[in-house]
C-alpha positions as CSV (number, residue, x, y, z in Angstrom):
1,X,105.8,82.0,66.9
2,X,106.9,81.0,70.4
3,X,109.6,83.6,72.1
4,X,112.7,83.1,71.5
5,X,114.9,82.5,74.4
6,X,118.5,81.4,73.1
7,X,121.6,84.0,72.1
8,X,120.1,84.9,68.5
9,X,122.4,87.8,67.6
10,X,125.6,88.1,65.8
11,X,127.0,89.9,68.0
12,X,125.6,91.0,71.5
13,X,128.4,93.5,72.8
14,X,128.1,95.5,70.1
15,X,124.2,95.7,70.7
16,X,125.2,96.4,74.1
17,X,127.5,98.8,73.4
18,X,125.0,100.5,71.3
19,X,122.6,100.8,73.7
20,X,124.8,102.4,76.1
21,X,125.9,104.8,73.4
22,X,122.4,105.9,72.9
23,X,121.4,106.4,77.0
24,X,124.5,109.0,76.9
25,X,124.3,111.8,78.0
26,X,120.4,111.6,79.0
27,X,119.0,111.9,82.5
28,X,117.3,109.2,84.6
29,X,114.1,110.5,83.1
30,X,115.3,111.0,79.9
31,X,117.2,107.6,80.0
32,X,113.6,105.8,81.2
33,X,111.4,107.2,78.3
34,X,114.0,106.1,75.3
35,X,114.1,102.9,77.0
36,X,110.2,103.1,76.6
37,X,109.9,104.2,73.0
38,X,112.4,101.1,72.5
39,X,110.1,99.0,73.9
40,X,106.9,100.1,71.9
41,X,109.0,100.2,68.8
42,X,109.9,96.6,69.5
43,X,106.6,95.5,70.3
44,X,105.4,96.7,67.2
45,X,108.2,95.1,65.1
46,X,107.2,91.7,66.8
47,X,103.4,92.6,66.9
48,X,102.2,88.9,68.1
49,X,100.3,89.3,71.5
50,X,101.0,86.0,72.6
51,X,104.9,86.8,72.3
52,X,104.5,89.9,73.9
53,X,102.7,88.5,76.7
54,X,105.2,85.8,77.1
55,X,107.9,88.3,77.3
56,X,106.3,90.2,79.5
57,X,105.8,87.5,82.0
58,X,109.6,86.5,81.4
59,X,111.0,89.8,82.3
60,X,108.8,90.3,84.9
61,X,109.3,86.8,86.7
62,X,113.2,87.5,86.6
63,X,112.7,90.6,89.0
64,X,110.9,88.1,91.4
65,X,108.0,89.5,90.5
66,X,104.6,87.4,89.4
């Protein structure tokens, strides 16, 4: 399954919105560790390395990091 790179929700700024809801409220520290949970929780929905790794790579590339 290669990572999917085009829009594929429904609606995006209600996704957004969500997550913004749920960092409310929580420190810098706090904010940091539910964005960690999300990803492990993620990463376990999708639980294909190869996807993970790609993803990975992505994300890190667009900091303009290698």
């Amino acid at each position: 399954m290669p990572l999917k790179r085009e829009p594929n929700m429904s609606d995006p700024d209600r996704l957004y919105a969500a997550i913004i809801d749920a960092h409310a409220d929580l420190a810098e520290a706090e904010s940091a560790a539910l964005n960690a949970r999300l990803v492990l929780l993620f990463a376990n929905h999708i639980g294909d390395a190869a996807v993970l790794s790609e993803a990975l790579a992505v994300a890190r590339a667009s900091l303009g990091k290698r």
